[in-house]
C-alpha positions as a Markdown table, in Angstrom:
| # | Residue | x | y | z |
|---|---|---|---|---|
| 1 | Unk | 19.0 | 21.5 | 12.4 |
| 2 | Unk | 21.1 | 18.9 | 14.2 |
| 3 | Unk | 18.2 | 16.5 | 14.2 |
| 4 | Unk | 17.8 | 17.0 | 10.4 |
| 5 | Unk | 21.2 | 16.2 | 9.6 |
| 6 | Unk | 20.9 | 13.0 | 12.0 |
| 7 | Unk | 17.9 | 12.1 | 9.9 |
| 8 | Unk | 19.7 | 12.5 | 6.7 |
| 9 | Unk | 22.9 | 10.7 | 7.9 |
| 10 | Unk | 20.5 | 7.6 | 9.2 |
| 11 | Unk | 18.8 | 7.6 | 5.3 |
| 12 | Unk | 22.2 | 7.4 | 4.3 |
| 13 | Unk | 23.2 | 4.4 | 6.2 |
| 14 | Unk | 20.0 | 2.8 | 5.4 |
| 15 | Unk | 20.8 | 3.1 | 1.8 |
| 16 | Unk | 24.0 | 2.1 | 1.8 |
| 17 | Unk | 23.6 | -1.8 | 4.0 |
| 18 | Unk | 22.8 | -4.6 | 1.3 |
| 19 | Unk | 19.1 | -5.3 | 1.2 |
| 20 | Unk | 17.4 | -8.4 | 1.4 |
| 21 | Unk | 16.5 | -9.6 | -2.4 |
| 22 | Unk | 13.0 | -9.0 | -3.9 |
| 23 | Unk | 10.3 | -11.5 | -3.1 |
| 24 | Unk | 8.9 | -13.7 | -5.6 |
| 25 | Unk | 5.5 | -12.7 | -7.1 |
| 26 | Unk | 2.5 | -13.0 | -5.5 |
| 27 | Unk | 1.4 | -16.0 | -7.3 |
| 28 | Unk | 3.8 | -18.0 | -5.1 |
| 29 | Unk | 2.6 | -16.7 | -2.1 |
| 30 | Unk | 5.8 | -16.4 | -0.7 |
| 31 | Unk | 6.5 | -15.0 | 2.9 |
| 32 | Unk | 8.4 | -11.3 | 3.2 |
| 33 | Unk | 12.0 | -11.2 | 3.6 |
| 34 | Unk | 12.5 | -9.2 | 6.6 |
| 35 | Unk | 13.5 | -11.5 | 9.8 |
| 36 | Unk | 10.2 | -12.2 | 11.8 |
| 37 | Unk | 10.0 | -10.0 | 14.8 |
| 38 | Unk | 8.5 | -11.3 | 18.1 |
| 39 | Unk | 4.9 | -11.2 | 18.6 |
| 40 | Unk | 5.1 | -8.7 | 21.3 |
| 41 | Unk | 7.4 | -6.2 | 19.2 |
| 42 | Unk | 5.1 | -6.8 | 16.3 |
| 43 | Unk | 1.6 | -6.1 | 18.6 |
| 44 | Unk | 3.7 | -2.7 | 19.1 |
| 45 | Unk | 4.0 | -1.4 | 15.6 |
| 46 | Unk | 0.4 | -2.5 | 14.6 |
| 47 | Unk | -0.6 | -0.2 | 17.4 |
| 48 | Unk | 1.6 | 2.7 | 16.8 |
| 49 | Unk | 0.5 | 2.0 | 12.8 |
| 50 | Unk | -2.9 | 2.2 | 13.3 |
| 51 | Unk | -2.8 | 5.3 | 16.0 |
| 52 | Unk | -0.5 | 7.2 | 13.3 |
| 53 | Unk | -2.9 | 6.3 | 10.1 |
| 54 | Unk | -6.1 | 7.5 | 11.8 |
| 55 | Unk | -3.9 | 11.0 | 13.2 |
| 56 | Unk | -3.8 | 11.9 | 9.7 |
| 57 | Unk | -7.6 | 10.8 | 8.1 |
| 58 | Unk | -6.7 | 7.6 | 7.3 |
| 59 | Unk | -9.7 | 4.5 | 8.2 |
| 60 | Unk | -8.1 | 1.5 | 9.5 |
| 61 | Unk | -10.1 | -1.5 | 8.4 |
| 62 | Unk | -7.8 | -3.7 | 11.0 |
| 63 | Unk | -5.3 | -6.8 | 11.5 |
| 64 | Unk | -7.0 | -9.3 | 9.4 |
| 65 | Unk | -6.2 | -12.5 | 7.7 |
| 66 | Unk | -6.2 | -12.4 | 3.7 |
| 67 | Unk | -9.6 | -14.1 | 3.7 |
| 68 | Unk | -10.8 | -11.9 | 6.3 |
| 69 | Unk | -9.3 | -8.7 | 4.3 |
| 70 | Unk | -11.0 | -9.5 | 0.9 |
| 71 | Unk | -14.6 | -10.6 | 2.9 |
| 72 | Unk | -14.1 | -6.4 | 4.3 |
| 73 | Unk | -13.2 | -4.9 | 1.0 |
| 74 | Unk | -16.0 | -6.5 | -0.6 |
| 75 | Unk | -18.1 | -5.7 | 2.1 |
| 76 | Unk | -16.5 | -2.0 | 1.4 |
| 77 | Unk | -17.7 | -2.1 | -2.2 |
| 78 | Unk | -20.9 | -2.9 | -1.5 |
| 79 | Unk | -21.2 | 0.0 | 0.9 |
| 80 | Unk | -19.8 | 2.9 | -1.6 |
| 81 | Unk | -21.9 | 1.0 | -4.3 |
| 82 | Unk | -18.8 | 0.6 | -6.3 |
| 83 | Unk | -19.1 | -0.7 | -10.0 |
| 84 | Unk | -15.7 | -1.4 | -11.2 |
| 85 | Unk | -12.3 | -2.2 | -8.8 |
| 86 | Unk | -9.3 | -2.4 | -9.5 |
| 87 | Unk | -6.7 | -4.9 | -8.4 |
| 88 | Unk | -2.6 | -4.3 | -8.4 |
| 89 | Unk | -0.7 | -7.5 | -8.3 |
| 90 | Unk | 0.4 | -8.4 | -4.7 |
| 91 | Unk | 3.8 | -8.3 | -3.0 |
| 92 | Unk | 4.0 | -11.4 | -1.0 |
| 93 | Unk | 0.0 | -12.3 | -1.3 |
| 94 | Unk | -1.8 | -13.3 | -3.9 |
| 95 | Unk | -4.2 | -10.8 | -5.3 |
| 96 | Unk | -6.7 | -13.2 | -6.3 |
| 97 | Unk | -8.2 | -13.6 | -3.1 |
| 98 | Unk | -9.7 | -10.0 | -3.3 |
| 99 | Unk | -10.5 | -10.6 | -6.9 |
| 100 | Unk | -12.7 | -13.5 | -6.4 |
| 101 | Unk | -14.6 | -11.9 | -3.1 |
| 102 | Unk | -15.4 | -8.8 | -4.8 |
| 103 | Unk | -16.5 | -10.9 | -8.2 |
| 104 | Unk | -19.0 | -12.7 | -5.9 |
| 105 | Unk | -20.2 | -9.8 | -4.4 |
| 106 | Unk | -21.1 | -8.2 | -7.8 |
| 107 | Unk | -18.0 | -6.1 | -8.5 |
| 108 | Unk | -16.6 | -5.7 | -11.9 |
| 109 | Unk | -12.6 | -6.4 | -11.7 |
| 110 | Unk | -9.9 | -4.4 | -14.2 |
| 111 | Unk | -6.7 | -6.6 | -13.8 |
| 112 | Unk | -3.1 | -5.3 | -14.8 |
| 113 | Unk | -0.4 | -7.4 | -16.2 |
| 114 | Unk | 2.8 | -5.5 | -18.6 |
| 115 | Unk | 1.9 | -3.2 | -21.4 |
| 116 | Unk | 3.3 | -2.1 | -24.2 |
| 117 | Unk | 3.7 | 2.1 | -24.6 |
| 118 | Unk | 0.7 | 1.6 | -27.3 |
| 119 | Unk | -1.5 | 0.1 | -24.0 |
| 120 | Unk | -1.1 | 2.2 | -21.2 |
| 121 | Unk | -3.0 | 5.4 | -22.3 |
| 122 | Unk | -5.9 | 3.3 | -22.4 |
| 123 | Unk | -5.3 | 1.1 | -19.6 |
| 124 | Unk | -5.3 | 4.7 | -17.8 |
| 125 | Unk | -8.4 | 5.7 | -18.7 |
| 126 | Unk | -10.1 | 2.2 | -17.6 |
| 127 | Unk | -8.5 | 3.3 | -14.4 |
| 128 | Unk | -9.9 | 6.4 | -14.2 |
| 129 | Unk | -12.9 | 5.1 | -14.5 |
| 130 | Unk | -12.5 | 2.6 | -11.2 |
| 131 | Unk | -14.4 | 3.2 | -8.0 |
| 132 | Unk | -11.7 | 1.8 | -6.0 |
| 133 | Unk | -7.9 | 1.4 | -6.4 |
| 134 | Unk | -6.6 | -2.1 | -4.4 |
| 135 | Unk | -2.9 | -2.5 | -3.7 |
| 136 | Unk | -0.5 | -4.0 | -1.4 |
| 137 | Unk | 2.5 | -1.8 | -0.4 |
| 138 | Unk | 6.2 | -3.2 | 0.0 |
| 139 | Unk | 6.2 | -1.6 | 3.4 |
| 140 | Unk | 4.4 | 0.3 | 6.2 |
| 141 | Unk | 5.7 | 3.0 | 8.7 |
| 142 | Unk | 4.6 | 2.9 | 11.9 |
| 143 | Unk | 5.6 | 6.3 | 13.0 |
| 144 | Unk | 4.0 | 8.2 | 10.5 |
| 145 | Unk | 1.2 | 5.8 | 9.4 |
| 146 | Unk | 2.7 | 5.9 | 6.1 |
| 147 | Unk | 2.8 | 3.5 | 3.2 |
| 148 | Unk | 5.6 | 2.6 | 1.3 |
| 149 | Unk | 4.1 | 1.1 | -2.4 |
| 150 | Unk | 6.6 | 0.0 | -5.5 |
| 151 | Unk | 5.4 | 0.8 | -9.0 |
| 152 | Unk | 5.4 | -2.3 | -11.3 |
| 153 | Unk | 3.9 | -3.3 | -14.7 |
| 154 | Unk | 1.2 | -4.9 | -12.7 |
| 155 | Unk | 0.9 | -2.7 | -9.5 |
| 156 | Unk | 1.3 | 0.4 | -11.6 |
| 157 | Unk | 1.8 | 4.1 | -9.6 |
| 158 | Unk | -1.4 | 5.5 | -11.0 |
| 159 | Unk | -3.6 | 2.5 | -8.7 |
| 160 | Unk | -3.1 | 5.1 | -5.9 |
| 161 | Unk | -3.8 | 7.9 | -7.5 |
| 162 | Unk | -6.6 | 7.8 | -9.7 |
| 163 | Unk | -9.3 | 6.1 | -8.2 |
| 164 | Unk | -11.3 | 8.0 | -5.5 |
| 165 | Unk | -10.8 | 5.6 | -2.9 |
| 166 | Unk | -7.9 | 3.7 | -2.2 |
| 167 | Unk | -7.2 | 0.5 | -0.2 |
| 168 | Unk | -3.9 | -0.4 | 0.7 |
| 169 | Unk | -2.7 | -3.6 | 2.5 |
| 170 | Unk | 0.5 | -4.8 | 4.0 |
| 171 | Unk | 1.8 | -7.7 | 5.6 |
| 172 | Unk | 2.6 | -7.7 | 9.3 |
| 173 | Unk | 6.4 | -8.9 | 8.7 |
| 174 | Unk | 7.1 | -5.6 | 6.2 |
| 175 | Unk | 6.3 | -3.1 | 9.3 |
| 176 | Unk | 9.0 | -1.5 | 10.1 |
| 177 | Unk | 9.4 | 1.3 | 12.6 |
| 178 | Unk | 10.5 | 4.3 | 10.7 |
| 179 | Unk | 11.5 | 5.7 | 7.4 |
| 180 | Unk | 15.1 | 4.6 | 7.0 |
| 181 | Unk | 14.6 | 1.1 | 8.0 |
| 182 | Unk | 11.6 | 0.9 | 5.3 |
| 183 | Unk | 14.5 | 2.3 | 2.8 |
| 184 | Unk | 17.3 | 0.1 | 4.3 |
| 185 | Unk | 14.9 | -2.8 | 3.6 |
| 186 | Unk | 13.9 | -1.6 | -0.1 |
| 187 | Unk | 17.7 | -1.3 | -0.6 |
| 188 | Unk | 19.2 | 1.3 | -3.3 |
| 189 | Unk | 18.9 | -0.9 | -6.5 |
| 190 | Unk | 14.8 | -1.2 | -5.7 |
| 191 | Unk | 14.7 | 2.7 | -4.7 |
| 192 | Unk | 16.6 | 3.6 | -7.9 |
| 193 | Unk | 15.1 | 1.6 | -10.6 |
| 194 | Unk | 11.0 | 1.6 | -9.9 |
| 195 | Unk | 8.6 | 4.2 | -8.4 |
| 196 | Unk | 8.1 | 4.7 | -4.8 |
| 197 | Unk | 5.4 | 6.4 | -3.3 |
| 198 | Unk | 5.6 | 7.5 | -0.2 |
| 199 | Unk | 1.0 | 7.3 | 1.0 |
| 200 | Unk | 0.4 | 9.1 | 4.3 |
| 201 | Unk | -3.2 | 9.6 | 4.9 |
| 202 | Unk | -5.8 | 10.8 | 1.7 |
| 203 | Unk | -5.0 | 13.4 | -0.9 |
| 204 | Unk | -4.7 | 16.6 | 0.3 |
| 205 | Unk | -4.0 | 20.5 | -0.5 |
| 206 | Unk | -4.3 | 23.8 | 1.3 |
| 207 | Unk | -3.4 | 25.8 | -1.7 |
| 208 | Unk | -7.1 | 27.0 | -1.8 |
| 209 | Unk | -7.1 | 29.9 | 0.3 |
| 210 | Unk | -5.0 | 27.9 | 2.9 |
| 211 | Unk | -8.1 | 25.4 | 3.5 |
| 212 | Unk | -7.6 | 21.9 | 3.1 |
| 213 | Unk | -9.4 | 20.0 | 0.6 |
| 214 | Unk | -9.1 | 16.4 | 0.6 |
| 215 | Unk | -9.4 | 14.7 | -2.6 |
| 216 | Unk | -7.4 | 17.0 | -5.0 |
| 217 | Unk | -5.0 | 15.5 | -6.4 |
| 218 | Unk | -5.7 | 11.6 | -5.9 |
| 219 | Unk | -8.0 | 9.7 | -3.6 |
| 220 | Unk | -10.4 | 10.9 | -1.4 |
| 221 | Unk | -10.9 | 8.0 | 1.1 |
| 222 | Unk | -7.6 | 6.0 | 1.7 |
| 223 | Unk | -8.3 | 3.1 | 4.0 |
| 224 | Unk | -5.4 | 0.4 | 5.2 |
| 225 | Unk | -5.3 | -3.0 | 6.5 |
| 226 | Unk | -2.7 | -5.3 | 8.3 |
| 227 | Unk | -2.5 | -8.6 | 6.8 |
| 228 | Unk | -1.6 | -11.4 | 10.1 |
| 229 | Unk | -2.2 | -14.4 | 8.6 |
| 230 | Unk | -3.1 | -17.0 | 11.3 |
| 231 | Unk | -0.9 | -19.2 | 11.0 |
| 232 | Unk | 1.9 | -16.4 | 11.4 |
């Protein structure tokens, strides 16, 4: 119990410190916020990431530049034979680069941008009918293996949910070590005004005679990537 209430008071202080302001789009390409940490302190989280994602069914596709990342997905698509992807817009990269590698390798692409109420039912249904669900979270965990994704008009909730398989991708600077500093770095305002789910490993339930059954209630096949661009 006292380590629960040490948890909550840490949350609490997280919350409360001033966050660093929102990144531009993706379109600008812009670098994450969070102060650069050294190499060596960085090499430790991607390990301890990557241990903790596998631990709870997750496939780690590696640390991989953004070219490198959209060659793999699209390799990915290939592989599950997948017809129709969809794309969220990116957090600090820009999405087309996994648009154009999975257009050349035969993929159709559904593309979100802001919709009006009279839109989104059938924007839903479009994806619902995607193979694969492509985002890029705001943060990763490296305790827990856990992603930390924003909704937006253009990176909508439902991309991790609905498709069967789900790729999710984050940038090497937004790794943070545990829950409170992901929150602490998403800030109050961010928290209280979008979405935020909280990804840690596939879908899963045991409320089937106390077996678990992946798959349930959203994707199946949840695999993640570190984006390391080489020249960071």
């Amino acid at each position: 119990m006292a380590e629960f209430h040490k948890l909550i008071a840490r949350l609490k202080t997280a919350l409360e410190s001033p966050a660093p302001s929102e990144p531009h789009a993706a379109s600008s390409n812009s670098a994450a916020s969070m102060p650069i940490a050294p190499s060596a302190q960085r090499v430790e989280l991607v390990s301890g990431f990557a241990r903790e994602f596998e631990a709870v069914r997750g496939s780690f596709l590696g640390v991989l530049s953004p070219e490198e990342a959209a060659a793999r997905i699209a390799s990915l698509a290939r592989e599950v034979g997948a017809r129709l992807v969809a794309v969220g817009e990116g957090v600090t990269l820009d999405a087309a680069v996994f648009t154009h590698a999975l257009q050349e390798g035969g993929c159709a692409v559904e593309r979100f941008g802001k919709l009006d109420d009279g839109e989104r039912p059938a924007a839903l249904e479009r994806l619902a009918r995607c193979d694969i669900g492509i985002a890029e979270a705001h943060y990763a965990i490296a305790s827990t293996g856990t992603f930390a994704v924003v909704g937006a008009p253009a990176r909508p909730n439902s991309l991790t949910l609905l498709p069967p398989i789900s790729v999710i991708v984050v940038h090497v600077e937004r790794l943070v070590l545990d829950l409170a500093q992901a929150l602490g770095a998403l800030g109050p305002d961010l928290v209280s005004a979008h979405r935020l789910s909280l990804i840690t490993g596939p879908s899963r339930t045991a409320d089937i005679e106390k077996r678990i059954v992946l798959g349930v209630h959203g994707p199946k096949t949840l695999y993640g990537a570190i984006i390391w661009p080489r020249n960071g």
